[in-house]
N, C-alpha and C positions, 0 to 999 in steps of 0.2 A: 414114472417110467412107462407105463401102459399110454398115458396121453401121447407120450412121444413118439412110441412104437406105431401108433394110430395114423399119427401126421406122417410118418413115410411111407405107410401102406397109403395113405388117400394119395398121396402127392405119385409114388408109383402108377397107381390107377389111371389117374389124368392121361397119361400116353398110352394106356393098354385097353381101356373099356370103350367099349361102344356106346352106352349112353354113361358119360363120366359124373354126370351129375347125380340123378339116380343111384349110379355104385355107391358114390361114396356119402348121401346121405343112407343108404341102404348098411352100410360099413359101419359109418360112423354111429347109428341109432341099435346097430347090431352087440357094442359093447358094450360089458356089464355099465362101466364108466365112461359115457360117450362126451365126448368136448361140449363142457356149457359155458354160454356164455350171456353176459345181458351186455345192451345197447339202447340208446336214444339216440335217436334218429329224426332230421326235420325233413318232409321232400320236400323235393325241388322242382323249378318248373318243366326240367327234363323229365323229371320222374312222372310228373301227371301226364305231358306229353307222350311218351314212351307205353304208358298206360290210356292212352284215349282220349284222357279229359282235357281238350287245347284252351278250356277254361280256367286254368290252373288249381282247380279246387276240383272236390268232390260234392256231388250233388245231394248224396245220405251220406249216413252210416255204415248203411248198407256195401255202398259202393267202396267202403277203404275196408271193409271185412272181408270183400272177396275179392277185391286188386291186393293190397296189399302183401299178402301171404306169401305172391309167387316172384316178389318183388324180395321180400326176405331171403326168401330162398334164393338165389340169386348172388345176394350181397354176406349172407353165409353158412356156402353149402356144405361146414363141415361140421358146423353145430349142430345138436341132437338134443335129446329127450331131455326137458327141464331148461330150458337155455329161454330166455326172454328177451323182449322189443317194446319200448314205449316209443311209439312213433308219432311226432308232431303231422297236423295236414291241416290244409284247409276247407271248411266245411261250410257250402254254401245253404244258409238257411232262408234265403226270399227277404223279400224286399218287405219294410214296413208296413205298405200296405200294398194292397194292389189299385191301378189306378187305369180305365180302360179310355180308349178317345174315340170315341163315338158322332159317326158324319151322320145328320139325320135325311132319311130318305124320303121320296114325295108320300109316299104311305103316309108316313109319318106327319108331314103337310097335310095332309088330307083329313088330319083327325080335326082340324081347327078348320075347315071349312075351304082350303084353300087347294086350287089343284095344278098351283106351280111350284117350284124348287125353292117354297121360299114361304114364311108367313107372311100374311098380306100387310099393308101398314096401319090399320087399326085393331089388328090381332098383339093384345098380351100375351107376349110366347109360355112365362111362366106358368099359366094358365093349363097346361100343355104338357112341355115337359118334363114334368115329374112321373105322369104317368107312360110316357113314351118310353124313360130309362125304365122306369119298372117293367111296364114291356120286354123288351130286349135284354135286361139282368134281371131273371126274377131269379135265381139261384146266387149269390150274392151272401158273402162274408160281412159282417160286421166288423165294419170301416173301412168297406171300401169305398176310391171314391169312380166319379163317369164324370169325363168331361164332354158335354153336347157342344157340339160345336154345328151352328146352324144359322141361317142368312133370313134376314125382314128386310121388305121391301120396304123405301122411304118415300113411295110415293107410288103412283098408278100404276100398273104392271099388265102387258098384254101379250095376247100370242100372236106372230107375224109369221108370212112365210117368205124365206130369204128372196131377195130377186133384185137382181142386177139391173140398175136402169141406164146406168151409161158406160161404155168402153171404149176409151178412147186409145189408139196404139202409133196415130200418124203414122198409118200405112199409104201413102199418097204417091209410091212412085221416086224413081232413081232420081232423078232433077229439081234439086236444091230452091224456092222461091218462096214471094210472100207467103201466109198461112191460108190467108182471105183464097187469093188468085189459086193455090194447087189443092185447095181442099174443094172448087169447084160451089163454093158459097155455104157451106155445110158450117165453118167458123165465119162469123159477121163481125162487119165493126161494129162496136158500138161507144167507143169513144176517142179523140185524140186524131196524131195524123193516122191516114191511112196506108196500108202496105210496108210498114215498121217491123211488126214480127214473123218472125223468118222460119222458114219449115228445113231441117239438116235431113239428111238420110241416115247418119248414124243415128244409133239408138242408144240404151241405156236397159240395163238389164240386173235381175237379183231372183235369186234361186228360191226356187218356189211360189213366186209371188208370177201369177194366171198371164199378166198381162206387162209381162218382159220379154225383152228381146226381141219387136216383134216390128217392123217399118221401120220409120225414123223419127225425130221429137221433134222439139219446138226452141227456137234459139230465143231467151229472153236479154236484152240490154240496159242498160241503166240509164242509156244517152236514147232510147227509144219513149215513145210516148203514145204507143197503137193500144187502144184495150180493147181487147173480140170475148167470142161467147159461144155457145154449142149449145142446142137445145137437146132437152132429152122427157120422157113421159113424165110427169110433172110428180111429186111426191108431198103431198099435204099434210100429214099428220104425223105424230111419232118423230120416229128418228131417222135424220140420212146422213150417212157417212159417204165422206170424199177423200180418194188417196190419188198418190202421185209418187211416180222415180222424179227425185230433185238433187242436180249436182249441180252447187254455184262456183262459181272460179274468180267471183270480187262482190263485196259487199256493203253497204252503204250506211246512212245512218239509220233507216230502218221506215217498212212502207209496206202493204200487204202486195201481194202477185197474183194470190191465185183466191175464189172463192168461189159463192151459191151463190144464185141471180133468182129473182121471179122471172116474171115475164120480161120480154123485152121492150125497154125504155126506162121500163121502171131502177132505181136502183136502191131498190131494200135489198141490200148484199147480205147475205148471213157467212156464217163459219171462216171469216177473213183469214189468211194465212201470211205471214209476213217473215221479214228480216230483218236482221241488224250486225252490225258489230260490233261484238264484245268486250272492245278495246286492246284487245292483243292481235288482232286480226282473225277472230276466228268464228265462228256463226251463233246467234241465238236467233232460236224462231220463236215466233209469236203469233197469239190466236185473239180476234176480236168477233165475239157472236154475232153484231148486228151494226158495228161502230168500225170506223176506221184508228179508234185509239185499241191500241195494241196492248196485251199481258202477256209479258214476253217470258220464257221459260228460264231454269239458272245453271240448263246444262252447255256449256262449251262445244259445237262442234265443227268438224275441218271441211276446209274450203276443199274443193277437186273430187270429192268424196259423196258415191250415192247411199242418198235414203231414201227410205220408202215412210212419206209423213203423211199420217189419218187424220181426219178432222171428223170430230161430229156437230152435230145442231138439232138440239132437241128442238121441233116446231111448238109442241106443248108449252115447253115452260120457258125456251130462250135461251138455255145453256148450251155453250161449246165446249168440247174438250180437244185436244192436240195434243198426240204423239208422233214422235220419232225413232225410227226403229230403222237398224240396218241388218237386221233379219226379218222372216216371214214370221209370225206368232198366230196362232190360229185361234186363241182367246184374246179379246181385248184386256190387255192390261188395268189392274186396281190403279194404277195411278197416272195418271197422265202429266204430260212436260208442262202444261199450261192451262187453265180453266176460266173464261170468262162469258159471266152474265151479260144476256140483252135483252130484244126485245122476243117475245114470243109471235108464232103465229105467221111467220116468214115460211112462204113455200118455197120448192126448190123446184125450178122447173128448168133452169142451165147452172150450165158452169162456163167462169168468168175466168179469165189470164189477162191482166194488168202489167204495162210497164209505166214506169215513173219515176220522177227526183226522187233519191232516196233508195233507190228498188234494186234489186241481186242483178248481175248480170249469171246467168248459166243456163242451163238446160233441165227441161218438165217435156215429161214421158210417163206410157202406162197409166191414163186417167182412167178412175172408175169411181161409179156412184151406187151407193145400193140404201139398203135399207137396215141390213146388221153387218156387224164386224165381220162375224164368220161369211156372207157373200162378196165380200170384201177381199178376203181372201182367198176365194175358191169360184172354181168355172163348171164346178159341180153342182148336180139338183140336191140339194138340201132339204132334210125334214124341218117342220115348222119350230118354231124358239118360242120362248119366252124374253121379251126384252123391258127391263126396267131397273133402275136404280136399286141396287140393297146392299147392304152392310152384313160384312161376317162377326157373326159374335159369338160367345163361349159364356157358357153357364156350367157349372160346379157344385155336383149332389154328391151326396154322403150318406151310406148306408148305414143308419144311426136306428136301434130298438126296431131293427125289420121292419125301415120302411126308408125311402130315399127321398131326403130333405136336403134343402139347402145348409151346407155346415155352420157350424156356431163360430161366431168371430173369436170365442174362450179359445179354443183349441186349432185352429185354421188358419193359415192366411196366405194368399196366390201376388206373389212379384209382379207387380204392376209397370206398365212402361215407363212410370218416373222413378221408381226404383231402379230399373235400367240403369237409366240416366243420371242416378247417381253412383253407380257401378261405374261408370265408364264405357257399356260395353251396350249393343243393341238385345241380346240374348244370352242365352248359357249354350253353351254347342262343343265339339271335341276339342276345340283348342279355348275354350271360355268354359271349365266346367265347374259347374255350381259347388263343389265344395273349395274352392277355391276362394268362392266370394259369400257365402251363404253364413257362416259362421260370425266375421266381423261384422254382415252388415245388420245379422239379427239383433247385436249389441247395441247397435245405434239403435235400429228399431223400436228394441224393448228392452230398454236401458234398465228398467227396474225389475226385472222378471227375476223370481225368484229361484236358487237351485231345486232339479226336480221338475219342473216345470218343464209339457211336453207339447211340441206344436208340430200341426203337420204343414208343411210349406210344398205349395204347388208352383211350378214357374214355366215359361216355355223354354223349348230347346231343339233347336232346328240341328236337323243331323243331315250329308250328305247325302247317304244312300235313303233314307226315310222322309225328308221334309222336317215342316215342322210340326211336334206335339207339343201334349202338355205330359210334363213329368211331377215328380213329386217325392221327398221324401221326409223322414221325422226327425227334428231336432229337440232334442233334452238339454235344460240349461244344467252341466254340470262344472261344480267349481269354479261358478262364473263365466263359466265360456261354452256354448251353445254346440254340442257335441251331435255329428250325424250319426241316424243309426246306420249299420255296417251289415251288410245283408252276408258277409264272407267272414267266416269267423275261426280263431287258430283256437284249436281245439286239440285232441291225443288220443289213443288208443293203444292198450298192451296187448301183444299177441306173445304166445306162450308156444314152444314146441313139444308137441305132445307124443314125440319118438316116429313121427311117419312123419309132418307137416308142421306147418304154422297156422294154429289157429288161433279167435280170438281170444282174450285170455285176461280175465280181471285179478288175477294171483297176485298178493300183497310179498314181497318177500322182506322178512324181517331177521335181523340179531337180535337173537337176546343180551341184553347189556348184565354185564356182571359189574359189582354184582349186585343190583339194586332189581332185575327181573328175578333172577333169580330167592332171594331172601323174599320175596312175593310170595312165589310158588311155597315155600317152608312155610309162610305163616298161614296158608291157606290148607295145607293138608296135615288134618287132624287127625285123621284115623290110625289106630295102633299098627298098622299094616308099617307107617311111615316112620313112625318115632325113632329106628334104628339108620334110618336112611338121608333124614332131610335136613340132618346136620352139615351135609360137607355141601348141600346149598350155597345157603347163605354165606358159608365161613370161606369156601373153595369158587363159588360159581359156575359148578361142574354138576352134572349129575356121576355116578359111578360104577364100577361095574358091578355093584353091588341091584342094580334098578335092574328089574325088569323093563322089558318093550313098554306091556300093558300097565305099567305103574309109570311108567317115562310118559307117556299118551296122556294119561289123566291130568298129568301134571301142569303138559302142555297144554290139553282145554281149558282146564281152570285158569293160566296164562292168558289166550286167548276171549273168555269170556270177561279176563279185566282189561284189556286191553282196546277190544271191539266192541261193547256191549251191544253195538246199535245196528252190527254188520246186518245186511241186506243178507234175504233168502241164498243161496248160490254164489255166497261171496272165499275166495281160493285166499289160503292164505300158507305159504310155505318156509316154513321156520328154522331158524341156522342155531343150531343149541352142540354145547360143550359135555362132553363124555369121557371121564379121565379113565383110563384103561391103557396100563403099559403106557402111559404117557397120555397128554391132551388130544384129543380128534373133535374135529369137525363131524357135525351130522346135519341132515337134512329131512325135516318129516312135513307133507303136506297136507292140510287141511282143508274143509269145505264147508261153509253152514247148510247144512240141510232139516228139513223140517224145524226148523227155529235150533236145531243142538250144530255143534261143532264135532265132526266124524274125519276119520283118515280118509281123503283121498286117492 
């Protein structure tokens, strides 16, 4: 009756009090008998929400011991003093290991003798380093790993300083005519009929790129046969790049148009640029170093449509490369549309525009020549480069007995691009993620691997807003099947109300089972005090009113001590035992181990 009397005084409250909450935990913790209750409870990802963590987890322990409480309180604010919560959550405990990606910096160059972005190419990086990541992680966990990721050059490597040597924009003037006749002798013939290629006033234009939009271009035909030339400061060594705005509107079976000239008469052509059609009507371009046979690229692209196409010619070693770009890029691209070897040692002292059998009819605007990508791209003074061939690579150390080695192939292994390649997939990324494919393919891998057996697996993983790294986590073969570890983990915690709040609270709450606990407690007390009393034990399941508190209590540690033998320093434990008086009742007595004994809490 008192419970119920209680629920219309809170429920009154709700419309009457000023802070309702408060009241009626004040109310309800106020009563001899305040409403108890226990719950199990999982949160949700509202509840972490609502609570702060848009992680869905908690990050300690800590953090669900002091959110959780006021979270309880909340969900129920009429429970009081003794009322319990075993609450499920989850509890982010970190990743298997930790794994860092580390870019190495010219310092870092520098320790190997070298004072460009790069080891030189008779430099052993290994060499190196090991001690570089020790450097940079000298405070380091055991088993962490450091992925270096750092670039060798494959060949000779110098510093230049950027410089434009030709621009060309066919600014000549409102009135439409040959190229020869209105460039005022500035383009020469130098082969075929003469006064064929034709200078337009429109122009040709793309955002960003220095030398758009600017006069008029050059009309090239297919039925034409004029080939001229522009001299410019001549460029000897190293590397020279040449670009061009190119929209063709018909295309042929394929012939170069545009290239590098030495001097004039001569025709060692370098970095030849050409056409073709694809067979569906649509463009490949191709690049020939020093040769009129063409290595033509295997991307598709559309007629009417400008590009802005770069050509290089290493003079050193003979190599071209060609891209296509219908953006400005301000790094030359890792990979170009086409690459073909010639001869070396071809200077570049003009640029040559070809028409012929075979050759694009459309329109070439915005010529420039330089010496790196980036003046290539810019009409600004630029600091000086470094320009030479190298290769990005990655190396994988292991903080193994405090010190950083390369890992052991026992325990290690990093998904290789053939691996890939039998995944299906280029990478592991937000819509390709590695536990998706990691598990089955470890089986194929290591068909014979034993349960228990623990590997850590590195792989890359290119993310949107990050690029790409290297990632990493540990697989356990359990049960035969290669289980990742789970850095989020569902775990619980009891909180216990302790008549003001919810705290934490490790209280065990037990029944004594009749009557097998009970016939326990009788065979354990010996003493003459009992002999009159611990009959109706065993036989009733009860204690009676014949017990004392203080003879009740003993009885129940002795219970307790068979029961927990092994309970932990400050472990609660609160006991539901049978007391016939005027009929059966319910009681409830709390316990604590302290100092190694069992006392009333």
């Amino acid at each position: 009756m008192k419970k119920i009397i209680l629920l219309l005084t809170v429920f009154s409250m709700v419309f009457t009090s000023c802070e309702p909450l408060e009241d009626i935990n004040a109310e309800a913790d106020a009563q001899p008998n305040p409403i108890v209750g226990d719950a199990e409870y999982t949160l949700t990802g509202d509840d972490y929400e609502s609570l702060g963590f848009n992680y869905g987890s908690f990050n300690s322990v800590e953090d669900a011991k002091e959110n959780v409480p006021g979270l309880l309180a909340n969900m129920f604010p009429v429970w009081g003093n003794k009322s319990s919560a075993v609450v499920s959550y989850k509890l982010y405990v970190g990743n298997a290991f930790k794994l860092n990606n580390y870019e190495l910096s010219l310092e870092d160059y520098n320790l190997s003798g070298s004072d460009l972005l790069g080891f030189e190419s008779n430099v052993t990086p290994g060499d190196y380093l090991g001690d570089i990541v020790s450097a940079n992680y000298s405070s380091s966990k055991e088993g962490d790993y450091v992925s270096a990721s750092y670039f060798q050059y494959t060949g000779s490597a110098y510093t230049v300083t950027p410089l434009v040597s030709f621009e060309e924009n066919f600014d000549y003037g409102l009135i439409p005519g040959d190229l020869t006749t209105v460039s005022l002798g500035e383009w020469v013939n130098h082969s075929g009929a003469s006064n064929q290629l034709l200078y337009t006033v429109e122009n040709l234009s793309m955002t960003d790129y220095p030398s758009s939009d600017v006069g008029g271009s050059i009309s090239l035909s297919s039925a034409g046969s004029e080939d001229v030339n522009k001299s410019f400061t001549p460029i000897t060594s190293n590397m020279v790049y040449s670009s061009a705005l190119i929209n063709l509107s018909e295309i042929g079976n394929g012939t170069y148009f545009f290239h590098l000239m030495e001097e004039d008469g001569s025709f060692n052509f370098s970095a030849r640029l050409g056409a073709k059609d694809d067979g569906s009507g649509n463009i490949l371009f191709g690049i020939g170093a020093s040769s009129s046979s063409l290595t033509y690229g295997a991307t598709s692209f559309d007629l009417n449509t400008t590009y802005l196409v770069v050509t290089s010619y290493n003079i050193d070693n003979g190599v071209s490369n060609m891209y296509v770009l219908d953006s400005v890029v301000n790094a030359e691209p890792s990979t170009p549309e086409a690459t073909s070897a010639g001869n070396a040692g071809n200077s570049a002292n003009r640029i040559g525009v070809r028409q012929g059998g075979g050759g694009p009819t459309g329109v070439i605007d915005g010529i420039r020549v330089a010496n790196t990508w980036s003046s290539i791209m810019s009409n600004e003074t630029l600091e000086d480069e470094v320009v030479g061939e190298k290769e990005s690579l990655t190396a994988i150390y292991n903080f193994d007995n405090g010190e950083w080695k390369l890992p052991s192939d026992n325990g290690f292994y990093t998904i290789t691009d053939a691996d890939f390649v039998s995944m299906g997939i280029e990478n592991f990324g937000s819509s390709t993620p590695a536990e998706n494919y990691l598990s089955a393919f470890l089986n194929i891998r290591f068909p014979y691997a034993q349960d228990g057996k623990e590997l850590d697996v590195l792989y890359n993983y290119v993310s949107s807003s990050s690029g790409a790294q290297v990632r990493g986590n540990s697989y356990t073969k359990t049960n035969g099947v290669w289980v990742a570890y789970n850095a989020t983990i569902e775990t619980s915690l009891q909180f216990g109300h302790d008549g003001k709040t919810w705290v934490p609270d490790n209280t065990i709450k037990y029944t004594l089972i009749r009557n097998a606990d009970y016939e326990y407690m009788a065979s354990q007390l010996t003493a003459a005090e009992y002999d009159g009393l611990k009959g109706n034990l065993g036989t009733y399941g009860d204690f009676d009113y014949n017990w004392s508190d203080a003879q009740i209590n003993f009885a129940l540690i002795l219970f307790l001590e068979h029961l927990d033998p092994n309970a932990a320093e400050g472990q609660k434990y609160l006991l539901t035992y049978v007391v016939y008086d005027n009929g059966e009742n319910d009681y409830n007595k709390s316990f604590i181990k302290t100092n190694g004994a069992w006392v009333i809490n």
